[in-house]
Phi, psi and omega in degrees: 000135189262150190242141217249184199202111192270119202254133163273117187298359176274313195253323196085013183296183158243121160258108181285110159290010187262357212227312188077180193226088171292357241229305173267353178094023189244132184282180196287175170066354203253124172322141187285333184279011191248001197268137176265141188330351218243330217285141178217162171336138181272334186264329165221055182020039170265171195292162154278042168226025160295341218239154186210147199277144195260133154304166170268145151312000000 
């Protein structure tokens, strides 16, 4: 299963799932809708609702 990949729109970070956000504590496989509601950018602190799914290539 290919894993989508989340661009936060304030900042450009990505939040990759195949990768996770150790910085915050989200492990590697975990879905950006399995991420709890609370959770914001490890790089600038915005909400996930900041965040928008990256087409594939």
């Amino acid at each position: 299963m290919k894993m989508a990949v989340w661009k936060c729109k304030k900042c450009g970070y990505l939040y990759d799932e195949s990768i996770g956000d150790a910085k915050t504590g989200i492990k590697a496989g975990t879905k950006f809708e399995d991420i709890p509601s609370d959770w914001v950018c490890s790089r600038c602190g915005a909400g996930k609702n900041q965040f928008i799914r990256k087409e594939s290539t």
